[in-house]
N, CA, C and O atoms as a GROMACS GRO file, in nm:
protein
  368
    1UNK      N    1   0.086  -0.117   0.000
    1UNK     CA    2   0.000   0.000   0.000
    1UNK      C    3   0.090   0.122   0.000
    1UNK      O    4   0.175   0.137   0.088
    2UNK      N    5   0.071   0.217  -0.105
    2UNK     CA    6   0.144   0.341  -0.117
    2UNK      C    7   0.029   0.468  -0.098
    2UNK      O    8  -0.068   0.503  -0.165
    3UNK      N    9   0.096   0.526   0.044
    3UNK     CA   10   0.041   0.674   0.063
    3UNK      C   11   0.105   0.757   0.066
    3UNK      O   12   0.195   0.749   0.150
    4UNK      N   13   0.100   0.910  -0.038
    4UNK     CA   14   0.154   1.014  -0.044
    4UNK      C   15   0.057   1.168   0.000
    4UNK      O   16  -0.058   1.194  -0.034
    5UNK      N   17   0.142   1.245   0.078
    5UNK     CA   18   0.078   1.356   0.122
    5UNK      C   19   0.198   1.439   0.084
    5UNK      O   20   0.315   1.440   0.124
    6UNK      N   21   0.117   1.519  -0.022
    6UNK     CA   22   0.245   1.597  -0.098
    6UNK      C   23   0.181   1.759  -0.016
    6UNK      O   24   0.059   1.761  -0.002
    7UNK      N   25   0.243   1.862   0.025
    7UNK     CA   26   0.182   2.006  -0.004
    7UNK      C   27   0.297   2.121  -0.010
    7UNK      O   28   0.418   2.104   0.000
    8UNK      N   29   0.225   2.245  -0.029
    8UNK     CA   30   0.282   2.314  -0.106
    8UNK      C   31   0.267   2.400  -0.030
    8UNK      O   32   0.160   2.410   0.030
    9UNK      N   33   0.404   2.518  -0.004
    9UNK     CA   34   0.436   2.618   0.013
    9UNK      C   35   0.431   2.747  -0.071
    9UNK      O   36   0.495   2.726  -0.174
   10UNK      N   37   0.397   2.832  -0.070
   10UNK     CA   38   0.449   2.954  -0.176
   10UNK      C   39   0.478   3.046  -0.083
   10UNK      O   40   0.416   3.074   0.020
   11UNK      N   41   0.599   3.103  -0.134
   11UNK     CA   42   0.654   3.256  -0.021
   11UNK      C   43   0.677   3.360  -0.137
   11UNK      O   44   0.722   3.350  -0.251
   12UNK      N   45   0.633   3.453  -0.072
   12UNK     CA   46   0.733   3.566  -0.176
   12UNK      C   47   0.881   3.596  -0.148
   12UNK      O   48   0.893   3.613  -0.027
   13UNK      N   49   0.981   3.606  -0.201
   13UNK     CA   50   1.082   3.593  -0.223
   13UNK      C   51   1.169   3.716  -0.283
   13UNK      O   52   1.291   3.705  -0.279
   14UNK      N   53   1.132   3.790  -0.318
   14UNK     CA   54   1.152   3.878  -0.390
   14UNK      C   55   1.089   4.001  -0.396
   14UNK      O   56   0.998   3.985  -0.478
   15UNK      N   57   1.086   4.120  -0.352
   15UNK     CA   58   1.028   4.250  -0.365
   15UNK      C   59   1.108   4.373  -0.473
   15UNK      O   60   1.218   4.344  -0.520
   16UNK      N   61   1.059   4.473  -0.498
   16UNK     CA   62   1.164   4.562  -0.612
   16UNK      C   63   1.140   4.696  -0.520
   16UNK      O   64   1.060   4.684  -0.428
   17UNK      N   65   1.185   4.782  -0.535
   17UNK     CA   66   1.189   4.946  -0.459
   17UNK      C   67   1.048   4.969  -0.463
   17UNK      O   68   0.987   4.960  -0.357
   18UNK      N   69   0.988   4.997  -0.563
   18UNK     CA   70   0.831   4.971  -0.520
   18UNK      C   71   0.702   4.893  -0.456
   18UNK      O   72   0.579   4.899  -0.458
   19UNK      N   73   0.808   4.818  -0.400
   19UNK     CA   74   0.712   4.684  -0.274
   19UNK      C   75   0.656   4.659  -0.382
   19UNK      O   76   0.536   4.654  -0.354
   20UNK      N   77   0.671   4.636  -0.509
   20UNK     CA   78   0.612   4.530  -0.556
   20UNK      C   79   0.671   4.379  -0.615
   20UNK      O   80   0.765   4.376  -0.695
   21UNK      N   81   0.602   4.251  -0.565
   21UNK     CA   82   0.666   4.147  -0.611
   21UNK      C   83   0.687   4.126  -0.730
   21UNK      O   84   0.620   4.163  -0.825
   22UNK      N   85   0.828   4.035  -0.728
   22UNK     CA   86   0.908   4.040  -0.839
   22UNK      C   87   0.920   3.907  -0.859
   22UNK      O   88   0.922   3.873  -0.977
   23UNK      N   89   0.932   3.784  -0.742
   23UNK     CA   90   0.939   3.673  -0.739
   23UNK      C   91   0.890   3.584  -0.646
   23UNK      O   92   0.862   3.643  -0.542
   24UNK      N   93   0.866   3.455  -0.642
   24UNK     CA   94   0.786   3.406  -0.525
   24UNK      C   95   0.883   3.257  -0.530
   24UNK      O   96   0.946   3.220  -0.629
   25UNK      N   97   0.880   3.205  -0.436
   25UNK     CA   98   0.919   3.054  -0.422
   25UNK      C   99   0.862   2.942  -0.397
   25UNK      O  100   0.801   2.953  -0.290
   26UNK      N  101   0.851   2.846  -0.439
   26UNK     CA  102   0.720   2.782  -0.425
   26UNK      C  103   0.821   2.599  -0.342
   26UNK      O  104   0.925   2.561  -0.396
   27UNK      N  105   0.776   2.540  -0.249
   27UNK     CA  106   0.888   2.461  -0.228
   27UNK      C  107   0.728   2.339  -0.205
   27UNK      O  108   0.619   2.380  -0.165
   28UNK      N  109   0.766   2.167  -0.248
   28UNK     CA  110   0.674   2.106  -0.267
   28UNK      C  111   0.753   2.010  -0.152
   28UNK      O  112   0.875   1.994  -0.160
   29UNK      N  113   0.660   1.938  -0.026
   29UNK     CA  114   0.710   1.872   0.035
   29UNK      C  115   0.597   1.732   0.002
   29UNK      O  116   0.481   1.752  -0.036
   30UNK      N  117   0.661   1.578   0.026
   30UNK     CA  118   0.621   1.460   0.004
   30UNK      C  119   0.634   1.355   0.132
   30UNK      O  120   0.725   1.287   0.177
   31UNK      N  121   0.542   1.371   0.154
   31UNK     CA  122   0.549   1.252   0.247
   31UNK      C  123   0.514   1.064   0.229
   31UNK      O  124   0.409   1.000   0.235
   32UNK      N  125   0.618   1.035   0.213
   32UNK     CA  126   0.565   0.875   0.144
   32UNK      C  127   0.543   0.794   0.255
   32UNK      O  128   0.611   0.833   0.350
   33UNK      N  129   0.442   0.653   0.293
   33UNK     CA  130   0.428   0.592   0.385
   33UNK      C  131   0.390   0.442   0.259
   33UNK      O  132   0.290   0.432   0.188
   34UNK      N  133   0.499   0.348   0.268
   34UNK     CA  134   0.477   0.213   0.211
   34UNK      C  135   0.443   0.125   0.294
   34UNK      O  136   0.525   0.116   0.385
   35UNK      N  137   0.350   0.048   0.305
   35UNK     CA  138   0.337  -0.104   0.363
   35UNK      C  139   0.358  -0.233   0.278
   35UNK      O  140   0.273  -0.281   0.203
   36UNK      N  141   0.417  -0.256   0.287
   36UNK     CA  142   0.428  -0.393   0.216
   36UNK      C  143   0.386  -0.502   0.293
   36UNK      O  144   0.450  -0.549   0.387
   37UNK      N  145   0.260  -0.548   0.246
   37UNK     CA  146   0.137  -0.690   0.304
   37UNK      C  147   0.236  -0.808   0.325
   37UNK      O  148   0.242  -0.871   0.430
   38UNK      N  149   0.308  -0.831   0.222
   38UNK     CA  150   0.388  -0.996   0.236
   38UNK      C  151   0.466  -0.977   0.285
   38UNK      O  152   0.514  -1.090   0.298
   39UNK      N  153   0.559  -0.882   0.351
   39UNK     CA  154   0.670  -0.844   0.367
   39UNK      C  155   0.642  -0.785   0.588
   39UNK      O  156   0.718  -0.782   0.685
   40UNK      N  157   0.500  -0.753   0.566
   40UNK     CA  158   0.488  -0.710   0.687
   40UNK      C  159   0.602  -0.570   0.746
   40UNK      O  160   0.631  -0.540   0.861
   41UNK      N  161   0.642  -0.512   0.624
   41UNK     CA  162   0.723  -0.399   0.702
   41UNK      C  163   0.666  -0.276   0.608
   41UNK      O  164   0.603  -0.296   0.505
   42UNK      N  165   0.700  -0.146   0.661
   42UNK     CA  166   0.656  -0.011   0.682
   42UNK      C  167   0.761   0.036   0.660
   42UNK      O  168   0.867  -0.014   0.697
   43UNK      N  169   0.745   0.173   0.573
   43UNK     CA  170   0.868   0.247   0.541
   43UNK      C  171   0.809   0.396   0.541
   43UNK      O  172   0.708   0.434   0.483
   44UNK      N  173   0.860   0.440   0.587
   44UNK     CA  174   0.800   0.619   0.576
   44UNK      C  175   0.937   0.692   0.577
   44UNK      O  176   1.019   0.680   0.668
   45UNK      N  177   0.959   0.784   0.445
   45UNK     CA  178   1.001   0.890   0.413
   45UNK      C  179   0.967   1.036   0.364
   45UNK      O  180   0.848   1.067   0.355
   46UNK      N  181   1.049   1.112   0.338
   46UNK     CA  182   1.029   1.253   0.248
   46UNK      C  183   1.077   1.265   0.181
   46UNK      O  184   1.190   1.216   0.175
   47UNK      N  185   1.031   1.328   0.096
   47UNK     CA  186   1.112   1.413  -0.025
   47UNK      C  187   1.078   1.564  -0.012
   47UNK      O  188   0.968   1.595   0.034
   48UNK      N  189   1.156   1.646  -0.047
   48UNK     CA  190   1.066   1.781  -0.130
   48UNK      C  191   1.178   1.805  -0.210
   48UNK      O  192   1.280   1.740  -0.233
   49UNK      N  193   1.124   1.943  -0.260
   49UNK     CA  194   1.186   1.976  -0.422
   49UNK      C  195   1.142   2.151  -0.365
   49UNK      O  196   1.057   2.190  -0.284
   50UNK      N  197   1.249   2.228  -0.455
   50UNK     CA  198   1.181   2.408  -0.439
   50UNK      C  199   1.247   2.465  -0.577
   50UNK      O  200   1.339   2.424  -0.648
   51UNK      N  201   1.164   2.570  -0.583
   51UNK     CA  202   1.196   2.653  -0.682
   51UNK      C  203   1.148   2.830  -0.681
   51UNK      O  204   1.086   2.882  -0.588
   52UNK      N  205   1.182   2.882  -0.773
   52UNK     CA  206   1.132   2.995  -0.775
   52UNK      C  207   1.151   3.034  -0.910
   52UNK      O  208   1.252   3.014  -0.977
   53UNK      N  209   0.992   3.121  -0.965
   53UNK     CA  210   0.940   3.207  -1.063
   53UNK      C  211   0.892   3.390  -1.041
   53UNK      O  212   0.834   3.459  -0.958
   54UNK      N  213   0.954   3.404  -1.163
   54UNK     CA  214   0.923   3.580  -1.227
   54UNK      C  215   0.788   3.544  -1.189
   54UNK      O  216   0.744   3.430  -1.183
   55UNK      N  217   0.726   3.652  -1.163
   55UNK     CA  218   0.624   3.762  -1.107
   55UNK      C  219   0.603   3.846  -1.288
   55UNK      O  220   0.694   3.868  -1.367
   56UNK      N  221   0.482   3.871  -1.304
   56UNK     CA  222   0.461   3.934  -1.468
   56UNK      C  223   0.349   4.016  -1.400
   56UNK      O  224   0.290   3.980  -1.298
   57UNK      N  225   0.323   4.151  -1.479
   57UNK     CA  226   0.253   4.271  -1.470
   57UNK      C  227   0.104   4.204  -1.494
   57UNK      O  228  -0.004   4.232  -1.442
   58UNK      N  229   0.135   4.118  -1.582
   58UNK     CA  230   0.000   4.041  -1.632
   58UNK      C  231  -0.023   3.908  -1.572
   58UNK      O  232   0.020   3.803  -1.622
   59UNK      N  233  -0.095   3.914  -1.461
   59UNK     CA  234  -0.155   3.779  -1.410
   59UNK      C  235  -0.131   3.643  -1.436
   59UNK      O  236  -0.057   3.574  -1.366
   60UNK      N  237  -0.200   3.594  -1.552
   60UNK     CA  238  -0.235   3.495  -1.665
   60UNK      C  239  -0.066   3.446  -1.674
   60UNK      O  240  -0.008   3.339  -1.656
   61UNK      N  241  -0.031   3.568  -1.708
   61UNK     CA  242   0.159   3.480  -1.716
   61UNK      C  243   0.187   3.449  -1.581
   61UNK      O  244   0.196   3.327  -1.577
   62UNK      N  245   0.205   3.494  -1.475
   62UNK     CA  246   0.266   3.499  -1.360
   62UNK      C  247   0.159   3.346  -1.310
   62UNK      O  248   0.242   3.262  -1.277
   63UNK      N  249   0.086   3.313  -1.302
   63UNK     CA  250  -0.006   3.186  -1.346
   63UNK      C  251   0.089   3.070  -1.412
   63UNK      O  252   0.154   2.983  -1.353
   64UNK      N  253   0.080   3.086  -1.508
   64UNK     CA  254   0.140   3.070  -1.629
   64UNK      C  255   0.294   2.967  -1.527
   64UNK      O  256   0.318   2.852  -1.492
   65UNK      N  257   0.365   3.124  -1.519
   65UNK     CA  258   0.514   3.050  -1.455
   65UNK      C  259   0.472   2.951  -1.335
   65UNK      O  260   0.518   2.837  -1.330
   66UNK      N  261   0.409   2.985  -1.268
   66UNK     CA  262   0.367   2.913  -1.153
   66UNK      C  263   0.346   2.754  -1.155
   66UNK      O  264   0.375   2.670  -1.070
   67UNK      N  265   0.283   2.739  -1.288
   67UNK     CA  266   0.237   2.568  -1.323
   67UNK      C  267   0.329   2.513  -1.377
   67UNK      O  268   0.364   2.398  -1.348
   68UNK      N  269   0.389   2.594  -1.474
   68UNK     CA  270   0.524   2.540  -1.491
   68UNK      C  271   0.617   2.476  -1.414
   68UNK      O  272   0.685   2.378  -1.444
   69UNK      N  273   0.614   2.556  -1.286
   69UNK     CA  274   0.735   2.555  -1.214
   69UNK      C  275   0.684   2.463  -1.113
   69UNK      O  276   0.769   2.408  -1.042
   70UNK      N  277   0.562   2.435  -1.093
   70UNK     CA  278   0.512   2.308  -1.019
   70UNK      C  279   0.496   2.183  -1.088
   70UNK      O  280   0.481   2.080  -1.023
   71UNK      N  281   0.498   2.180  -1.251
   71UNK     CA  282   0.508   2.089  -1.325
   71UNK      C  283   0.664   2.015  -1.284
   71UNK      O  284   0.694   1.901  -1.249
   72UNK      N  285   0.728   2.117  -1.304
   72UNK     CA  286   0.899   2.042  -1.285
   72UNK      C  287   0.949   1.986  -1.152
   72UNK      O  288   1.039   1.903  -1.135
   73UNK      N  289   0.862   2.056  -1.051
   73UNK     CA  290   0.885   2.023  -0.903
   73UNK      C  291   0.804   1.895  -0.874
   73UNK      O  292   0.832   1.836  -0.770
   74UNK      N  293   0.727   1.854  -0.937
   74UNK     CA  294   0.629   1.730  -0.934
   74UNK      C  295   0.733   1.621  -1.004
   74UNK      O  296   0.781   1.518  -0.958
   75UNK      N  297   0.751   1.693  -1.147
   75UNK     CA  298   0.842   1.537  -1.190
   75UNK      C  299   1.021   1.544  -1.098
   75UNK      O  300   1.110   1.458  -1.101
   76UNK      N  301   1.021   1.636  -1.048
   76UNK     CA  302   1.158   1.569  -0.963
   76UNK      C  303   1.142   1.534  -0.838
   76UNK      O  304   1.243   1.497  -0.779
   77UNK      N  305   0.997   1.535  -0.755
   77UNK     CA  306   0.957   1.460  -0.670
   77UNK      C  307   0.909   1.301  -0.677
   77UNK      O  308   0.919   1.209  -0.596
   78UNK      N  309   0.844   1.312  -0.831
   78UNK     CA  310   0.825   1.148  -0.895
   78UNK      C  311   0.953   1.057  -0.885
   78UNK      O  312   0.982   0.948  -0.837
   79UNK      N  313   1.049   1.215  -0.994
   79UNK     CA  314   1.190   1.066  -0.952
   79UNK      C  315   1.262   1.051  -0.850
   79UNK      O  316   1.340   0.958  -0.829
   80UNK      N  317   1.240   1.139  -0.784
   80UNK     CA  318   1.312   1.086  -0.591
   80UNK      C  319   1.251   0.979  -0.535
   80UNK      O  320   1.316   0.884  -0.491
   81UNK      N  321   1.084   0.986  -0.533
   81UNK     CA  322   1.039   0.906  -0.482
   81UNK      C  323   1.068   0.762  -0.558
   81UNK      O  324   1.103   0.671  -0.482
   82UNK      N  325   1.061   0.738  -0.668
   82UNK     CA  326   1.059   0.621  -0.749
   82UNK      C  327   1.198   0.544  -0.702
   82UNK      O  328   1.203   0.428  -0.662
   83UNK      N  329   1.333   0.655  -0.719
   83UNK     CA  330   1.491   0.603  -0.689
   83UNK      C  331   1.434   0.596  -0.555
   83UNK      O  332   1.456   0.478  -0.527
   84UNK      N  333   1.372   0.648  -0.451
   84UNK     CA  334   1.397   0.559  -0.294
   84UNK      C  335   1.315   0.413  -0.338
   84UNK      O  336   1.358   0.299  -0.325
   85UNK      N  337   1.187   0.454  -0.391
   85UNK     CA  338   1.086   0.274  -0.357
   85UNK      C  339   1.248   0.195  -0.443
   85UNK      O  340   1.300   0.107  -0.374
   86UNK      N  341   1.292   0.213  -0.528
   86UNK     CA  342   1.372   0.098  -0.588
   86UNK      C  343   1.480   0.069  -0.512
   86UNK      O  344   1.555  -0.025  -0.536
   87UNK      N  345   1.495   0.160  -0.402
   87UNK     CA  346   1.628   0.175  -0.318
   87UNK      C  347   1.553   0.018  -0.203
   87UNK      O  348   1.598  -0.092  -0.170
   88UNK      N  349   1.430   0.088  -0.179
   88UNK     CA  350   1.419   0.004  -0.066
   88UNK      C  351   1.370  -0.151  -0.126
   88UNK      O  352   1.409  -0.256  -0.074
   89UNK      N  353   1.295  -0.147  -0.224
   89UNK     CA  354   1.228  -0.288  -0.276
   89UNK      C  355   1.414  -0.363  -0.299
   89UNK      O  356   1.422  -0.481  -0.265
   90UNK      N  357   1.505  -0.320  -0.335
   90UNK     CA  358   1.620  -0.394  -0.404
   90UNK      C  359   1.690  -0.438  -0.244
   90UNK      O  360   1.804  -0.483  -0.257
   91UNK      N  361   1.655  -0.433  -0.140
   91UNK     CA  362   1.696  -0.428  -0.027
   91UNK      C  363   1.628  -0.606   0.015
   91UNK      O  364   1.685  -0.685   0.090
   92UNK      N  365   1.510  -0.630  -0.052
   92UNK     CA  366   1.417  -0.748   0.008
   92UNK      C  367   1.522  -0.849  -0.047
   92UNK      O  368   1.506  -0.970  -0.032
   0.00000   0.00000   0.00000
């Protein structure tokens, strides 16, 4: 049985002379919890991943960077998590 509780941070990070934001950081934390039935053992780890995106005058972009930049933080949380399960399954 595989349970993940992933969540998400966003900070601003960045201000310009006009207090207005310029950049934000967004950092994704993972919490994995494996049971393995035949095996009778339990494994619980973390992962996270962070990043940070431009801030745009126009919304829709600043949006825009945001999914992006959670798109890439998702697939390098996929492959952390994947290299630990193979870390620990190659262990049985």
């Amino acid at each position: 049985i595989l349970k993940i509780e992933t969540k998400k941070n966003k900070q601003i990070k960045e201000k310009n002379i006009k207090n207005e934001i310029t950049k934000y950081q967004v950092s994704l934390t993972s919490i994995v919890k494996i049971d393995f039935l035949e095996k009778i053992q339990k494994y619980e780890f973390s992962v996270s991943s962070n990043g940070d995106y431009l801030a745009n005058d126009k919304y829709s972009i600043t949006l825009q960077n945001e999914k992006r930049l959670i798109e890439d933080l998702t697939s390098d949380i996929t492959n952390k998590i994947k290299n630990k399960i193979n870390l620990i399954t190659n262990d049985f």
